[in-house]
Wavefront OBJ file of the C-alpha trace (Angstrom):
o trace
v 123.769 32.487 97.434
v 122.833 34.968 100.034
v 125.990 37.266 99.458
v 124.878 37.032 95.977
v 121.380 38.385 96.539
v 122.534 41.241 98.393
v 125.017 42.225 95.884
v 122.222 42.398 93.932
v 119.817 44.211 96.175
v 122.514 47.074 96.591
v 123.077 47.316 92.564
v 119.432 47.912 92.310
v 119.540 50.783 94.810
v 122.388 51.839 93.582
v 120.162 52.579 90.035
v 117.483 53.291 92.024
v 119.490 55.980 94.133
v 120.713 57.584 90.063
v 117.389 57.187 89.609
v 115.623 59.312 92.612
v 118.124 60.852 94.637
v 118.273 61.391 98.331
v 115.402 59.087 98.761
v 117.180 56.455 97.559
v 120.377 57.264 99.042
v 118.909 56.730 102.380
v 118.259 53.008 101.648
v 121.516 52.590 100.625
v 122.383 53.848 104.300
v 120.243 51.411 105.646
v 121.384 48.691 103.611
v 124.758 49.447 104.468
v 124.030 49.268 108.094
v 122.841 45.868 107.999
v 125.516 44.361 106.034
v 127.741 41.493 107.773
v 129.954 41.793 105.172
v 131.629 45.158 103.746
v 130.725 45.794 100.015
v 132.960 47.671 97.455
v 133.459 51.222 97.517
v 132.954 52.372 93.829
v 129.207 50.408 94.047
v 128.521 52.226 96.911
v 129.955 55.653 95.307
v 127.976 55.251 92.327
v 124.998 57.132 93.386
v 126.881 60.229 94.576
v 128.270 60.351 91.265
v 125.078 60.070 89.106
v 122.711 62.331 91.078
v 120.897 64.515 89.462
v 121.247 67.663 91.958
v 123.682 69.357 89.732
v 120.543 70.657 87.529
v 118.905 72.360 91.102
v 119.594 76.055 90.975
v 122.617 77.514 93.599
v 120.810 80.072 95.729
v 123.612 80.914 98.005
v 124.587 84.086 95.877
v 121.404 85.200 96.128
v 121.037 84.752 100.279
v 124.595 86.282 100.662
v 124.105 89.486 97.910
v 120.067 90.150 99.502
v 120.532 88.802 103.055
v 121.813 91.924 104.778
v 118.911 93.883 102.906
v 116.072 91.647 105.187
v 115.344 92.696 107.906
v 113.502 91.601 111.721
v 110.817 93.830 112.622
v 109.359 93.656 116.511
v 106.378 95.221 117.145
v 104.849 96.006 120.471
v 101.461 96.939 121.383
v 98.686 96.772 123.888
v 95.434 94.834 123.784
v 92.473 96.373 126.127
v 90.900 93.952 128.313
v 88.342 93.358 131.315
v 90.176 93.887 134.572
v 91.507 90.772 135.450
v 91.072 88.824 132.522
v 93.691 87.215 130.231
v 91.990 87.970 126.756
v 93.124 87.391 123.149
v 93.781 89.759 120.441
v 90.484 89.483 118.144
v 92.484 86.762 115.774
v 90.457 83.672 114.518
v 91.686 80.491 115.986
v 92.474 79.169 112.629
v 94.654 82.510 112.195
v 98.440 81.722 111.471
v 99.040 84.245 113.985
v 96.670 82.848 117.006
v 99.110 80.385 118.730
v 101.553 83.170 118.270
v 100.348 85.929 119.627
v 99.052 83.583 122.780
v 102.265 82.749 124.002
v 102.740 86.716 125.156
v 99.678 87.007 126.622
v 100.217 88.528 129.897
v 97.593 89.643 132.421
v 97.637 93.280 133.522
v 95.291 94.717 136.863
v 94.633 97.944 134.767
v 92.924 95.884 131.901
v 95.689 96.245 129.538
v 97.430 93.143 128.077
v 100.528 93.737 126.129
v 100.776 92.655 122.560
v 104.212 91.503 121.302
v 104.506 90.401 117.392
v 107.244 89.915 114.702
v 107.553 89.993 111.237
v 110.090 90.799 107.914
v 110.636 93.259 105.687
v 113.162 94.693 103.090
v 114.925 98.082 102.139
v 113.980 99.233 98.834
v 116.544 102.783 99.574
v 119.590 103.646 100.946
v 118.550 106.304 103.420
v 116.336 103.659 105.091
v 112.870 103.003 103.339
v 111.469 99.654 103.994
v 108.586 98.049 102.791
v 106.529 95.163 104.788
v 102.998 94.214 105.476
v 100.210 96.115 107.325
v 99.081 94.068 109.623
v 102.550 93.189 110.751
v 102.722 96.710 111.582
v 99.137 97.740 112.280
v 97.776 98.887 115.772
v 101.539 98.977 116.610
v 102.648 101.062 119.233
v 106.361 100.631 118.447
v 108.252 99.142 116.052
v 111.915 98.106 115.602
v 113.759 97.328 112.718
v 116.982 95.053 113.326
v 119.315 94.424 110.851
v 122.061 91.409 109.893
v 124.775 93.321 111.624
v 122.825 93.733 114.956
v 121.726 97.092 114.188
v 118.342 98.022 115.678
v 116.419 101.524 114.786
v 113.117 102.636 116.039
v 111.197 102.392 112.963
v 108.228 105.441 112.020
v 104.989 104.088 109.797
v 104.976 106.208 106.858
v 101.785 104.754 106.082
v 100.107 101.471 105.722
v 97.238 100.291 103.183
v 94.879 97.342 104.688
v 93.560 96.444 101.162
v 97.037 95.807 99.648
v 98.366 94.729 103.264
v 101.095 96.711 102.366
v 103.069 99.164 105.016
v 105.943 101.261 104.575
v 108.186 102.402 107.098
v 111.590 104.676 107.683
v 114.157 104.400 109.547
v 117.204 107.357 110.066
v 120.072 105.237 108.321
v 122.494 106.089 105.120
v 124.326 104.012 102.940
v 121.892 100.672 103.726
v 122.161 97.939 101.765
v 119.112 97.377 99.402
v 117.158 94.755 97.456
v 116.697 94.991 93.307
v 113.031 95.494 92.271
v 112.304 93.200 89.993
v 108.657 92.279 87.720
v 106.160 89.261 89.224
v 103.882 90.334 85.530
v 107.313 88.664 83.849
v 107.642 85.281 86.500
v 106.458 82.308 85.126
v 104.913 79.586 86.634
v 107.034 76.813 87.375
v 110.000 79.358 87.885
v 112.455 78.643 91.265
v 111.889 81.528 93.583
v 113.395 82.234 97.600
v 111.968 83.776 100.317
v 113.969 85.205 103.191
v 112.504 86.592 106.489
v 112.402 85.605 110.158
v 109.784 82.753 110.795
v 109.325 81.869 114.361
v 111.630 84.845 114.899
v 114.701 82.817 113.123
v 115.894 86.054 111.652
v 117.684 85.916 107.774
v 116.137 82.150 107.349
v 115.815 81.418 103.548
v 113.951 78.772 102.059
v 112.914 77.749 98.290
v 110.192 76.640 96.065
v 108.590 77.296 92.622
v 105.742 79.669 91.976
v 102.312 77.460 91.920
v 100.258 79.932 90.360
v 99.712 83.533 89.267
v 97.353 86.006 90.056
v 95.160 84.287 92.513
v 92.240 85.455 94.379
v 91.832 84.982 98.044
v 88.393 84.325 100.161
v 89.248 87.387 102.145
v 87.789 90.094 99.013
v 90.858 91.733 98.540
v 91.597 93.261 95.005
v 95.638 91.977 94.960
v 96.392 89.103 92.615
v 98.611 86.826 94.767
v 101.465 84.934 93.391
v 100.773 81.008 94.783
v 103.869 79.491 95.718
v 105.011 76.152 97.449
v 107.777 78.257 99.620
v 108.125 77.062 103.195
v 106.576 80.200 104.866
v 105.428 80.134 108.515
v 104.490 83.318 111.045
v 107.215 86.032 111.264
v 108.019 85.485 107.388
v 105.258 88.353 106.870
v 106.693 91.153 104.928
v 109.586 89.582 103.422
v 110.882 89.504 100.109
v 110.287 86.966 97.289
v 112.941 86.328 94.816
v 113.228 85.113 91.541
v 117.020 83.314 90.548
v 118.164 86.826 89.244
v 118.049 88.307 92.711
v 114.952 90.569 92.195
v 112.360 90.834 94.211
v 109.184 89.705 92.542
v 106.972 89.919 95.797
v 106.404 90.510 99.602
v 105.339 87.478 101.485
v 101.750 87.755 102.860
v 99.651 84.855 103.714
v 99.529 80.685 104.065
v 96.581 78.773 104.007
v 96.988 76.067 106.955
v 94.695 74.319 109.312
v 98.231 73.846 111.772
v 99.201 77.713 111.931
v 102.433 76.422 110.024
v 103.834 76.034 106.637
v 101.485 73.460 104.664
v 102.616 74.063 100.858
v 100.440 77.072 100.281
v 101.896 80.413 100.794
v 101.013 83.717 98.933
v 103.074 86.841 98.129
v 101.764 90.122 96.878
v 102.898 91.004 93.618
v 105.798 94.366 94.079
v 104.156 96.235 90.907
v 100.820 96.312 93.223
v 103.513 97.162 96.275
v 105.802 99.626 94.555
v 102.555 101.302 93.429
v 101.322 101.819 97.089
v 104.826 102.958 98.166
v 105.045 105.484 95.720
v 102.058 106.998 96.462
v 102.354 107.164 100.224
v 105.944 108.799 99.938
v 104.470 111.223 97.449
v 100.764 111.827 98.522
v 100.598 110.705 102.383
v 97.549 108.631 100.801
v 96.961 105.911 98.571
v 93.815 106.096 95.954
v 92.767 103.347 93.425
v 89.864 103.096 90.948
v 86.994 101.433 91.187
v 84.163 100.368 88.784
v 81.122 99.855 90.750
v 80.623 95.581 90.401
v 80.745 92.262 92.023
v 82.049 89.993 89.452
v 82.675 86.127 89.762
v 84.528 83.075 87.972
v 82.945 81.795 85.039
v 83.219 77.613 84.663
v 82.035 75.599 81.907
v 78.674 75.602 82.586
v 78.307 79.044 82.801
v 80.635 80.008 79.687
v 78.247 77.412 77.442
v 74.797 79.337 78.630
v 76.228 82.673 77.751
v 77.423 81.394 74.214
v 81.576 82.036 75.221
v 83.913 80.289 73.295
v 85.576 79.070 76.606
v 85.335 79.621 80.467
v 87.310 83.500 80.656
v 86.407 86.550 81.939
v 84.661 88.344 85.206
v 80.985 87.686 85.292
v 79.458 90.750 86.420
v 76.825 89.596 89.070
v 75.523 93.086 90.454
v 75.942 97.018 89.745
v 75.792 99.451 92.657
v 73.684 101.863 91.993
v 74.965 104.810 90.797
v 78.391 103.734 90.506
v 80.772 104.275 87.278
v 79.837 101.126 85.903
v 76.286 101.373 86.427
v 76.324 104.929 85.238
v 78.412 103.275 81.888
v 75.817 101.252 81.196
v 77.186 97.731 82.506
v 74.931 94.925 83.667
v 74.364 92.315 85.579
v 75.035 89.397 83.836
v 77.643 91.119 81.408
v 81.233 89.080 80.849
v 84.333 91.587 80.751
v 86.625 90.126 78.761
v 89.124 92.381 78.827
v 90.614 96.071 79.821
v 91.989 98.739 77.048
v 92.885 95.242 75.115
v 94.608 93.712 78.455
v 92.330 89.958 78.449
v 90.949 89.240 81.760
v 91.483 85.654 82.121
v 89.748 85.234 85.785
v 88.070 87.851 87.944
v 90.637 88.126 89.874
v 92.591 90.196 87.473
v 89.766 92.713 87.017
v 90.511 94.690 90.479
v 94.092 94.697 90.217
v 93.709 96.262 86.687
v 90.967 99.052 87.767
v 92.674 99.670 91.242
v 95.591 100.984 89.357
v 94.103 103.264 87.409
v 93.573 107.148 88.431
v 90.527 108.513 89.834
v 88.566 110.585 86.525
v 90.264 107.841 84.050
v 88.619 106.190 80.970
v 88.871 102.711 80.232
v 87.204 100.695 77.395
v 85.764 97.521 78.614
v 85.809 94.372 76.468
v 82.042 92.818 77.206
v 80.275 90.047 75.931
v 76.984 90.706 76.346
v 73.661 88.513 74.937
v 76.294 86.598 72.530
v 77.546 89.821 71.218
v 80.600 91.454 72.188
v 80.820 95.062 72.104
v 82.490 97.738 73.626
v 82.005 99.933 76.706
v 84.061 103.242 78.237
v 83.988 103.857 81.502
v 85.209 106.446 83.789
v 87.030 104.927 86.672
v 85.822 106.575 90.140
v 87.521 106.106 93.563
v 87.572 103.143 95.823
v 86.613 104.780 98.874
v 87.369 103.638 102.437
v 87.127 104.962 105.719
v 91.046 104.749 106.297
v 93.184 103.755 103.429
v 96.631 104.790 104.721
v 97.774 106.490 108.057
v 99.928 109.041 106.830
v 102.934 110.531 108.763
v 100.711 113.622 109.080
v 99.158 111.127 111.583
v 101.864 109.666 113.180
v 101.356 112.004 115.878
v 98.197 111.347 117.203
v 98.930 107.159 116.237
v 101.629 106.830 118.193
v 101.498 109.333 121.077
v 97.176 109.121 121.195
v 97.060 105.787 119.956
v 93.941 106.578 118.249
v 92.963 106.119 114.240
v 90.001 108.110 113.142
v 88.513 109.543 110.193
v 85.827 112.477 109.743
v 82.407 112.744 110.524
v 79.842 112.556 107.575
v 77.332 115.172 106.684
v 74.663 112.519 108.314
v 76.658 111.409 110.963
v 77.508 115.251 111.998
v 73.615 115.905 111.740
v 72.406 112.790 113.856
v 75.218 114.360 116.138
v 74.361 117.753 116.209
v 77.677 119.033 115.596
v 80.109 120.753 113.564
v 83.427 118.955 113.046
v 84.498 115.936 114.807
v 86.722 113.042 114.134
v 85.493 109.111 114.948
v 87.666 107.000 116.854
v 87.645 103.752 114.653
v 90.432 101.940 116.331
v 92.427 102.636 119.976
v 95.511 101.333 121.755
v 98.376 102.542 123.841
v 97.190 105.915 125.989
v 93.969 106.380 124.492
v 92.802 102.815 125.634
v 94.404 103.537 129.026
v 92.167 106.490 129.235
v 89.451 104.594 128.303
v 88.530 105.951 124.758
v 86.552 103.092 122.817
v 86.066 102.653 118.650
v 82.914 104.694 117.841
v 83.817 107.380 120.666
v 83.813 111.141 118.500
v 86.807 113.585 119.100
v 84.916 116.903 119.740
v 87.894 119.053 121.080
v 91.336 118.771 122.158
v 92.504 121.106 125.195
v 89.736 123.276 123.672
v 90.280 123.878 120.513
v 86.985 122.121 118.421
v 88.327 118.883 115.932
v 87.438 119.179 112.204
v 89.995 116.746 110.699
v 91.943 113.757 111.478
v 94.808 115.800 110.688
v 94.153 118.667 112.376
v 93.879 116.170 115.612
v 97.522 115.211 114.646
v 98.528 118.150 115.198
v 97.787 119.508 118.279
v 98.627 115.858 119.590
v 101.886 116.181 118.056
v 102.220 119.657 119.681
v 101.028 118.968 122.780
v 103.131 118.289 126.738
v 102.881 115.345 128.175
v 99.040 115.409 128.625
v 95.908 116.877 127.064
v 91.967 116.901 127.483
v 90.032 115.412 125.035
v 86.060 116.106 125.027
v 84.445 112.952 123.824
v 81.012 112.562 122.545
v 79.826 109.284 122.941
v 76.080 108.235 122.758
v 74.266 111.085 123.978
v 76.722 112.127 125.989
v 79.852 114.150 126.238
v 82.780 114.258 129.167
v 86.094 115.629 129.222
v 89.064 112.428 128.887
v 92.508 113.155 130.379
v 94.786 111.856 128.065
v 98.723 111.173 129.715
v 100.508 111.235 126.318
v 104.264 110.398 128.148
l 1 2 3 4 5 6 7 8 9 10 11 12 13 14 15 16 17 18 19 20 21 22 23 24 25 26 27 28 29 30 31 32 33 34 35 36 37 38 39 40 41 42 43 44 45 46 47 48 49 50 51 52 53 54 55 56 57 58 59 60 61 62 63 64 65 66 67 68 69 70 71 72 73 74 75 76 77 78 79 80 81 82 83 84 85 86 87 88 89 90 91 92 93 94 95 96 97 98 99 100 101 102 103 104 105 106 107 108 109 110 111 112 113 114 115 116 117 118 119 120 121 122 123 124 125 126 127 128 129 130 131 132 133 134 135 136 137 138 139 140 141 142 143 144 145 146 147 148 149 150 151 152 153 154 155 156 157 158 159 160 161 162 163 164 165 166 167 168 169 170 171 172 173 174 175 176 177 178 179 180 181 182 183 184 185 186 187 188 189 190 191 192 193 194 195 196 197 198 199 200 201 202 203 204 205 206 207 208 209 210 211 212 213 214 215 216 217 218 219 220 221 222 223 224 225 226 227 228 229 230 231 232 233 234 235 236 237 238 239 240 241 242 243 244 245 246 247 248 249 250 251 252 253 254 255 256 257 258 259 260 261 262 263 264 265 266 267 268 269 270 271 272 273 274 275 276 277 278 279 280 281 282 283 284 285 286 287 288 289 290 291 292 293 294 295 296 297 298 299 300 301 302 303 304 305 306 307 308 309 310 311 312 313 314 315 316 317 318 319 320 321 322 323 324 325 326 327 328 329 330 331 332 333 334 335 336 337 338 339 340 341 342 343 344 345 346 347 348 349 350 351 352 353 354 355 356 357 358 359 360 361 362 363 364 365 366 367 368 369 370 371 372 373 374 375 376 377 378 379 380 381 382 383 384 385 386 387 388 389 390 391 392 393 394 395 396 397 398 399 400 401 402 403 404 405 406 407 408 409 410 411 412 413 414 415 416 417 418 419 420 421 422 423 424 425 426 427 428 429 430 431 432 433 434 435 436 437 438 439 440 441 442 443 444 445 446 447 448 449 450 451 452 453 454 455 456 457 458 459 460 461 462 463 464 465 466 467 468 469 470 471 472 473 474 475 476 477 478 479 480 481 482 483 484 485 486 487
């Protein structure tokens, strides 16, 4: 009776393991591990033969064709602190990164701590363009780019854009291997995609998932409509490519939501239209512009979409105007639902930026609104989304890398409440800037002399300059000569 009931016990796992696969397989392990007596090999082959994984997709072509177009990307830098003290990079606690970047703390007596980081990225040319996130790259004083074959080259920024978190950088290579661009406005959701990248600093690790969602909007304001995916993704993936099952990349690997610091099901990737868009323009410009309308918009729910007399909850609610913006000077108000762009339907708000950003400065674009239950019309002409420092060009590279300074012009006001003609303001400092004790908010008056009236101008003479220079720094009311040791 007994041998009977665990013949029976393994034929049910046995369905059970056609059933549900690996999950069940392991209690046939177990089973089989408690057995006194040894049970027939077809019942316990069964299972092998009737799982289902035949229907999972093979991603090994992919890995092995892409693979040796990922690459590792170390970054070092240098964090200024107190004499003596062991601080932290400014990173929230509940920042992927935190935990990461702790582990290389290391104190320095000059009040200079060292910054070590790591992240992914890809080759999109032959001749050694490579495309990654900002703030993998951001602040850096170095970078290297290693490849599958050991390969390492000193990598230059050609520029980086904070509000796509987007970076691209060159290295002096020919004949690279290179990733296929491929279309995240075509991916599905539901679809299979594969990340590759280096998490933890486990360079070329792949791992798989499905897409979880399209063109999602983050807490953290930025216009880029993430694709959501379920891909394992941990620090050091940053940067990396996201591929669909025809080997194109569809994305670049960005952000996780976790309360560990690790992998927790929710990973984001920027869509490549939005970074293809940003590359192009800092290869071809040095800059990167996008439109912009003027308005705060939010989600509209049920609730909201009943009161305003919509047929269902779509669209960007328009909740304020600047003043004297494009939209306010078109006529939109608050309250207003735009339903759409030059007949492109906006579905949530967060596909209203992404649309406007990539339009061109001086552009018209009609504006679907629903407005007091009537929908109507409205052209606009897009105007410029202005920020202090959109991309650091590699006119800059000069003064970033050898200064270690990023700055932008004065104002007209803040040159008046200055009293001066020119200058450049030191937004954000490392290497031998912070050394020398420049700070964020210091103004560039002069270099060796010769008076500062552009950030590029400043990257010049830095560029040209021996191995130090004197920099005349206004800073509150007062002014002192810095000397700079450049190396």
């Amino acid at each position: 009776m007994n041998v009977q009931k665990l013949r029976l016990t393994v034929i049910a796992v046995a369905l059970a393991a056609a059933l549900g696969g690996a999950y069940s397989l392991g209690h046939i392990q177990t089973i089989g591990a408690a057995n006194a007596a040894p049970q027939p090999a077809a019942l316990l082959a069964a299972p092998t033969a009737l799982t289902p994984a035949a229907a999972l997709p093979d991603m090994g072509g992919i890995v092995e064709r892409n693979g040796p177009a990922v690459v590792n990307i170390s970054v070092t830098g240098s964090h200024k602190t107190s004499a003596g003290r062991q601080d932290m990079p400014q990173l929230d606690p509940d920042d992927p990164f935190y935990e990461f970047f702790r582990r290389f703390r290391v104190p320095q007596p000059n009040g200079e701590a060292p910054v070590h980081g790591q992240g992914s990225g890809f080759i999109v040319t032959a001749d050694g363009t490579i495309l990654t996130n900002a703030h993998v790259v951001d602040g850096a004083d170095e970078v290297t780019v290693k490849l599958t074959d050991k390969r390492e080259f000193k990598a230059k920024v050609k520029g980086l854009d904070k509000a796509s978190d987007v970076a691209v950088l060159k290295i002096e290579a020919k004949d690279l291997p290179t990733v296929k661009i491929g279309s995240a406005a075509n991916t599905r959701v539901g679809e299979w995609v594969l990340a590759i990248g280096s998490p933890f600093g486990f360079e070329n690790s792949a791992s798989a998932g499905i897409v979880s969602a399209k063109s999602r909007s983050l807490p953290d304001g930025s216009y880029v409509p993430f694709i959501q995916t379920d891909v394992a993704v941990n620090p050091g993936n940053s940067g990396g490519p996201l591929f669909n099952m025809a080997g194109e990349v569809i994305g670049i690997n960005s952000q996780i939501y976790s309360r560990s610091g690790g992998y927790q099901g929710l990973s984001f990737a920027i869509p490549i239209e939005v970074a293809m868009n940003v590359e192009h323009q800092i290869i071809t410009s040095g800059k990167v512009q996008r439109g912009r309308l003027g308005v705060s918009v939010q989600d509209i729910n049920q609730s909201l979409a009943e009161s305003f007399g919509l047929k269902k909850p779509a669209g960007a609610l328009v909740s304020s105007v600047e003043k004297g913006s494009p939209a306010a000077q078109a006529g939109l108000q608050p309250g207003d639902v735009i339903l759409g762009v030059d007949g492109r339907e906006i579905t949530n708000p967060g596909d209203l930026p992404a649309l406007i950003a990539g339009m061109a400065a001086g552009q018209t674009a009609k504006l679907q609104v629903w407005r007091k239950g009537v929908a109507r019309d409205i052209v606009v002409k897009v105007g410029t989304f202005n920020e202090p420092k959109v991309a650091a060009t590699e006119n800059s590279e000069g003064s970033k890398s050898r200064l270690g300074v990023a700055s932008r012009p004065l104002t007209p006001e803040e040159q008046r409440q200055a009293e001066i003609e020119g200058g450049v303001l030191v937004q954000e400092v490392s290497g031998a800037a912070a050394r020398a004790g420049i700070q964020p908010g210091d103004i560039i008056v002069s270099v060796n002399g010769e008076r500062i009236t552009s950030a590029e101008q400043l990257s010049k003479l830095i560029g040209k300059a021996g191995k130090r220079v004197a920099l005349l720094v206004e800073r509150g009311d007062s002014r002192l000569f810095v000397p700079i040791e450049l190396g």
